[in-house]
TIVEX-61207 format. One record per atom (N, C-alpha, C): atom name; residue in three letters; x, y, z; residue number from 1. Coordinates in steps of 0.02 Angstrom, whole numbers, padded with zeros to 5 digits, m for minus. Atoms other than C-alpha are relative to their C-alpha. Example, Ala and Ser with C-alpha at 12.3 -4.5 7.8 and 13.67 -1.06 7.14 Angstrom:
% TIVEX-61207
REC  atom  rest       u       v       w   nr
REC     N   ala   00045  m00059   00000    1
REC    CA   ala   00615  m00225   00390    1
REC     C   ala   00045   00060   00000    1
REC     N   ser  m00042  m00059  m00003    2
REC    CA   ser   00684  m00053   00357    2
REC     C   ser  m00039   00055   00037    2
//
This chain:
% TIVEX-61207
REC  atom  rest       u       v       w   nr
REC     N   unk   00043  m00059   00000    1
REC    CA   unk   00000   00000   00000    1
REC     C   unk   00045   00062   00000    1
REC     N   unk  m00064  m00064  m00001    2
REC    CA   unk   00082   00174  m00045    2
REC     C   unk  m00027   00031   00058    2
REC     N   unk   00015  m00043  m00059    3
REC    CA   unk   00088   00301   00077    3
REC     C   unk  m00047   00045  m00008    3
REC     N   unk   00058  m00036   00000    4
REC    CA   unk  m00043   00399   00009    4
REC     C   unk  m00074  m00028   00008    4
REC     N   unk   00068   00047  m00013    5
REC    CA   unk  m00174   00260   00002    5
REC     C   unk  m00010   00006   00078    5
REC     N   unk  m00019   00016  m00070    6
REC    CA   unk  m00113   00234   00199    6
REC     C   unk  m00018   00076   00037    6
REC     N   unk   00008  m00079  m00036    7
REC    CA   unk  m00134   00435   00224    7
REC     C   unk  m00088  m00011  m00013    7
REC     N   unk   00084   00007   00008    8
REC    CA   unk  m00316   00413   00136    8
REC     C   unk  m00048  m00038   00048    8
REC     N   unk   00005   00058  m00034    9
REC    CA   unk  m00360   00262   00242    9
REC     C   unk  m00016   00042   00083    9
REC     N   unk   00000  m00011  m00073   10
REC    CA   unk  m00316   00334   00397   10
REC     C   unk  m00044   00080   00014   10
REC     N   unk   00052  m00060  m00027   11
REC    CA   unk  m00422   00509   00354   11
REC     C   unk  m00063  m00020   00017   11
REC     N   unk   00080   00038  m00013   12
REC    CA   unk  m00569   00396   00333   12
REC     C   unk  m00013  m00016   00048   12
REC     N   unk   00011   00018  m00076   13
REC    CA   unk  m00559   00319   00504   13
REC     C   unk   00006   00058   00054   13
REC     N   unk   00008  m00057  m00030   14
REC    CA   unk  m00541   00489   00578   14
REC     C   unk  m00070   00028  m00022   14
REC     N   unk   00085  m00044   00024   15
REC    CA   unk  m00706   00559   00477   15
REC     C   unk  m00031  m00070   00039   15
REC     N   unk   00051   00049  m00034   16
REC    CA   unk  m00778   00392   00529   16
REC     C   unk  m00024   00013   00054   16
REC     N   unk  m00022   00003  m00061   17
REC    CA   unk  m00737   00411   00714   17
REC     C   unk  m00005   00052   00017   17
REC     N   unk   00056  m00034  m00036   18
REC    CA   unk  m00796   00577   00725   18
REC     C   unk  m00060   00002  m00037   18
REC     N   unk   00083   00013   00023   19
REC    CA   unk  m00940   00553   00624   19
REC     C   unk  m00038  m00036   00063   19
REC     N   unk   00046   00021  m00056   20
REC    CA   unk  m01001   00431   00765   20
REC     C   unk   00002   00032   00059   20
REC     N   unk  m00016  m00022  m00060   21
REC    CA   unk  m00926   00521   00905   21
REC     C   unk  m00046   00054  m00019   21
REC     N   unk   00046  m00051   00008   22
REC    CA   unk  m01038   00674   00842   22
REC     C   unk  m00080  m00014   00004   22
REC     N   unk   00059   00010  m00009   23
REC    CA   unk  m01201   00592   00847   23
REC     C   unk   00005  m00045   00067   23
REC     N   unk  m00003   00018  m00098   24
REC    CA   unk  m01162   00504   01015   24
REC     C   unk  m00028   00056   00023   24
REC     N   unk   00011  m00063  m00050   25
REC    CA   unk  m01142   00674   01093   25
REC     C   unk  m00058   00056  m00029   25
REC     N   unk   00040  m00027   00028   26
REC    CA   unk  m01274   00725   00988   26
REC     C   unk  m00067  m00007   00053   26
REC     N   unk   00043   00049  m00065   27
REC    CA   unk  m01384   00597   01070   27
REC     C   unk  m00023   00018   00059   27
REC     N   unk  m00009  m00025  m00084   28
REC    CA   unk  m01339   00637   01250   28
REC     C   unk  m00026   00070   00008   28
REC     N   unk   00007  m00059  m00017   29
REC    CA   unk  m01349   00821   01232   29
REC     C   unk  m00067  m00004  m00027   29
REC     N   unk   00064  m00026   00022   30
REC    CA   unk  m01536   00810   01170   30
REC     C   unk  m00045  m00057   00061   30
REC     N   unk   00014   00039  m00042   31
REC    CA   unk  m01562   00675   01283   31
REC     C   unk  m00024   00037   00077   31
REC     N   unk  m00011  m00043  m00081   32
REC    CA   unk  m01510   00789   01451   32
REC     C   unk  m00047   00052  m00023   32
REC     N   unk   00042  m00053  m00008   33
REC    CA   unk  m01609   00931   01378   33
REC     C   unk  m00057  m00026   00009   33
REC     N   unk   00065   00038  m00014   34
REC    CA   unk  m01756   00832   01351   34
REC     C   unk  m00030  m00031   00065   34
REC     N   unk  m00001  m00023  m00081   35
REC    CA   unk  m01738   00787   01534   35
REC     C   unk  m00027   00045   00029   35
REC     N   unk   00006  m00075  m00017   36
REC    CA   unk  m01720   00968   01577   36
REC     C   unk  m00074   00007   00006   36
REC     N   unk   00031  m00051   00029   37
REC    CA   unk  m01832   01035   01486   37
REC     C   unk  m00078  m00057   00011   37
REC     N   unk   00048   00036  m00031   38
REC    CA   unk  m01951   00908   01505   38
REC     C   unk  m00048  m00006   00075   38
REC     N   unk   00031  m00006  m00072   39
REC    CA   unk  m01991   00933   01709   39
REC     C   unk  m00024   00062  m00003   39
REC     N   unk   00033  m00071  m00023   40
REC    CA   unk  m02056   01122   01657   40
REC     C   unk  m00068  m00043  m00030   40
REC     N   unk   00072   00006   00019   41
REC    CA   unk  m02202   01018   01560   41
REC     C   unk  m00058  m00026   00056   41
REC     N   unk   00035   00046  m00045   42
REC    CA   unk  m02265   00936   01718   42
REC     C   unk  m00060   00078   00044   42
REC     N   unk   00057  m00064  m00003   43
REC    CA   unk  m02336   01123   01755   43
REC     C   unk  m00060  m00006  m00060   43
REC     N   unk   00035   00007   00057   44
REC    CA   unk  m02484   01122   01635   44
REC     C   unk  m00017   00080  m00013   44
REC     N   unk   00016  m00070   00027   45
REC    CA   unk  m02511   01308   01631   45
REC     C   unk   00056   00035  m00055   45
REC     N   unk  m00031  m00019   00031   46
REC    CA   unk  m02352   01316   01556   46
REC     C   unk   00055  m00033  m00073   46
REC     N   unk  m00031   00038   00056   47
REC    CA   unk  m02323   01178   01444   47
REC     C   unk  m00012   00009  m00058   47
REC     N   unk  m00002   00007   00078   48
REC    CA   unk  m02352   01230   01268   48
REC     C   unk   00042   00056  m00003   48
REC     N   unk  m00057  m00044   00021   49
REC    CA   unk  m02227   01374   01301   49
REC     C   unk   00080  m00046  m00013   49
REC     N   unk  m00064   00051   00008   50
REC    CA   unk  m02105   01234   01354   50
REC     C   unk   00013  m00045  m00071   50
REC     N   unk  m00011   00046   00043   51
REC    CA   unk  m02150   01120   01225   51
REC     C   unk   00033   00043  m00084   51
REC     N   unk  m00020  m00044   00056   52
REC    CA   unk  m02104   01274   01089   52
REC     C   unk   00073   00006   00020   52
REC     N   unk  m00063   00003  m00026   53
REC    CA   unk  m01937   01292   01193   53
REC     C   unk   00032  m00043  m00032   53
REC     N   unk  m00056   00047   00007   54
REC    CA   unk  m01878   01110   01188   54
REC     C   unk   00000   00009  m00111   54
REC     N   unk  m00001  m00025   00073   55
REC    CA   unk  m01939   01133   00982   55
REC     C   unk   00073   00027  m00025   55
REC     N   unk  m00041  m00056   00014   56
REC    CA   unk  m01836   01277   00975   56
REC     C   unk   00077  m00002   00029   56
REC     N   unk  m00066   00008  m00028   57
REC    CA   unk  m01687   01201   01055   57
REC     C   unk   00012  m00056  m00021   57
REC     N   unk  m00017   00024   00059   58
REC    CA   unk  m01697   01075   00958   58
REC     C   unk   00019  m00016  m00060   58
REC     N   unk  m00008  m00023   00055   59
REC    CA   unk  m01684   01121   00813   59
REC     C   unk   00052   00025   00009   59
REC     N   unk  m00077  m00019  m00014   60
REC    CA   unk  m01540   01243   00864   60
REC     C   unk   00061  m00065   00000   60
REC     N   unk  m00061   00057   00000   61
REC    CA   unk  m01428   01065   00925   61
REC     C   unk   00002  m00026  m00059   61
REC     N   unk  m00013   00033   00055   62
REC    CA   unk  m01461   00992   00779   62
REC     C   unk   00024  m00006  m00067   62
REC     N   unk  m00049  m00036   00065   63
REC    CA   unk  m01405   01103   00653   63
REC     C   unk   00068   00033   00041   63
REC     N   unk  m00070   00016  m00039   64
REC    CA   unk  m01250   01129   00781   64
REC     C   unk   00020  m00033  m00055   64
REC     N   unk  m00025   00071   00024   65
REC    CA   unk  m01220   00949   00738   65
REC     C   unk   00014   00007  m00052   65
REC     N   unk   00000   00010   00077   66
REC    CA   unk  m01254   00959   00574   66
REC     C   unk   00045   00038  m00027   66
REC     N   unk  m00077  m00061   00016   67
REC    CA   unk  m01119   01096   00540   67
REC     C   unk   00056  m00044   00009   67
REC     N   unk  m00072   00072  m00031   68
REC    CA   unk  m00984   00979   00630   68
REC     C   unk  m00012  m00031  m00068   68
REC     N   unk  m00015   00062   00073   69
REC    CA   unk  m01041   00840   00508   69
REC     C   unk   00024   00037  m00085   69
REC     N   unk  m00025  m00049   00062   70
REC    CA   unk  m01039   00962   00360   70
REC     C   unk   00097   00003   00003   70
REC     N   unk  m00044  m00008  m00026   71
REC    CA   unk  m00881   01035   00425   71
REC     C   unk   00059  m00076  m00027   71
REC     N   unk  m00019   00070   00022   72
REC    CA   unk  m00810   00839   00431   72
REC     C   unk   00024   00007  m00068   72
REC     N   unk   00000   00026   00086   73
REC    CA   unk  m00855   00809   00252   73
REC     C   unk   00035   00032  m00050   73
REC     N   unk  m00030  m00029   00062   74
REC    CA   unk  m00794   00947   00162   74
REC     C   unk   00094   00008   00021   74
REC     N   unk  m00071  m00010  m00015   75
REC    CA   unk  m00614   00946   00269   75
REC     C   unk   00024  m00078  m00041   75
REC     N   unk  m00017   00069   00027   76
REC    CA   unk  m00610   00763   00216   76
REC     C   unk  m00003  m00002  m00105   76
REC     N   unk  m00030  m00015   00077   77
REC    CA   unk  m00654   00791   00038   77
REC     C   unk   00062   00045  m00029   77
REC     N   unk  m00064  m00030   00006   78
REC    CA   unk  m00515   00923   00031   78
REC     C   unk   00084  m00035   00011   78
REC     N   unk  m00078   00048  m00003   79
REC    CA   unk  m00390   00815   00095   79
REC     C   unk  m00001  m00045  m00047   79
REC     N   unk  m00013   00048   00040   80
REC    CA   unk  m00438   00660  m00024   80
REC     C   unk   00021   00055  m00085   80
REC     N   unk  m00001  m00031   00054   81
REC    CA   unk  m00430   00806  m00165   81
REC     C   unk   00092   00004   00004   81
REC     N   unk  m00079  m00040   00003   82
REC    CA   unk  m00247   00856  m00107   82
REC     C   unk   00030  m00084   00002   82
REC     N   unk  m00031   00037  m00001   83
REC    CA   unk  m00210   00689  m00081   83
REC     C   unk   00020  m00042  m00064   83
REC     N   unk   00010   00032   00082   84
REC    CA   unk  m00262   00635  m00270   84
REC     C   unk   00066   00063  m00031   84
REC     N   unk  m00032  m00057   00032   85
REC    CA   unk  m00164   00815  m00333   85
REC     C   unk   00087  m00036   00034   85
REC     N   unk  m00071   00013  m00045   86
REC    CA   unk   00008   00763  m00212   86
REC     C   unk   00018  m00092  m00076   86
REC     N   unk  m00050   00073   00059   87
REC    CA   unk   00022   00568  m00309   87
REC     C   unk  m00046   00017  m00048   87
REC     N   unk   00011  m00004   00084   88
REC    CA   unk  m00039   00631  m00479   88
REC     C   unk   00065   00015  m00017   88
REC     N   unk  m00088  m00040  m00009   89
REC    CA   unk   00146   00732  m00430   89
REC     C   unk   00045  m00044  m00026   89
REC     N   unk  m00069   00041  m00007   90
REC    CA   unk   00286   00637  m00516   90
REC     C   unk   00051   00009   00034   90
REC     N   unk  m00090  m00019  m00063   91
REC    CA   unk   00420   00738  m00405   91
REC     C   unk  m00018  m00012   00065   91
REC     N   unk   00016  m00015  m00075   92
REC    CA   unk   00309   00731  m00252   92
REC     C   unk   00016  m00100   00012   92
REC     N   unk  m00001   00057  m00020   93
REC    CA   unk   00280   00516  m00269   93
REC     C   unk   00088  m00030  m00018   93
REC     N   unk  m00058   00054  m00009   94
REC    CA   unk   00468   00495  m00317   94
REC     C   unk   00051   00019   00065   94
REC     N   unk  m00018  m00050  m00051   95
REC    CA   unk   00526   00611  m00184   95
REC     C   unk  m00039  m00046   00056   95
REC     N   unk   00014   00043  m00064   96
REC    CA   unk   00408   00500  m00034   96
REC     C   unk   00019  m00073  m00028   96
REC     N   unk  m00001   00073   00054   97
REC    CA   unk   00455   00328  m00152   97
REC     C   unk   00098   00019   00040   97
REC     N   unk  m00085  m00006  m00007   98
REC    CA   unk   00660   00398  m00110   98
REC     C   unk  m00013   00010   00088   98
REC     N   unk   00010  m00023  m00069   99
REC    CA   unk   00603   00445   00078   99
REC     C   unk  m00023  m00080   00028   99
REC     N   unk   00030   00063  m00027  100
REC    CA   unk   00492   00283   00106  100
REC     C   unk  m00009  m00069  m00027  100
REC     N   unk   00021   00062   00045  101
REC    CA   unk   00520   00179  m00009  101
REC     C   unk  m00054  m00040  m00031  101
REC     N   unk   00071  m00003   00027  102
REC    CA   unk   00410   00120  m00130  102
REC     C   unk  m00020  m00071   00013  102
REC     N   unk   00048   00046  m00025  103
REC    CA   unk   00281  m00004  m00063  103
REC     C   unk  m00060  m00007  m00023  103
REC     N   unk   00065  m00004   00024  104
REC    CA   unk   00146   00007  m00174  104
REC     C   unk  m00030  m00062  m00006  104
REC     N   unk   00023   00039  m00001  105
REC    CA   unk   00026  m00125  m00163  105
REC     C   unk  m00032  m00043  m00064  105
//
């Protein structure tokens, strides 16, 4: 495997790995609010303000999140782009090929 496949490889398991780690804590943090925010509904005079709240704070975490994941995707496509532009390089792959020797798979 060359070293760029091995650089590609290993961005993927990083996007992977926070891809899940971002909807974990996604999870949790809507989880605890929902909690929260949940013991103002047990008032009834004031639960359809709450229930517009958790709505409305919902929505907010979620497009959070969703930024991160965005975020993710397009740092990751940028890197597989530089990583395709770097070994298209004949000076760059004989230049890590003289550094690391070539191991291509």
């Amino acid at each position: 495997m060359s070293i760029f496949r091995k650089v590609d490889f290993y961005k993927d398991m990083v996007q992977i790995g926070l891809g899940r780690g971002v909807d974990v804590v996604e999870k949790v943090h809507l989880t605890i609010s929902d909690f929260v925010i949940g013991r103002g509904e047990v008032v009834g005079a004031i639960s359809d303000e709450v229930r517009t709240v958790r709505e409305q704070h919902n929505r907010h975490v979620t497009d959070s999140y969703q930024l991160v994941r965005d975020l993710n995707s397009q740092v990751g496509t940028s890197i597989s782009e530089l990583i395709t532009s770097l070994e298209s390089s004949k000076s760059v792959v004989a230049m890590v090929d003289e550094m690391y020797g070539s191991k291509s798979a």
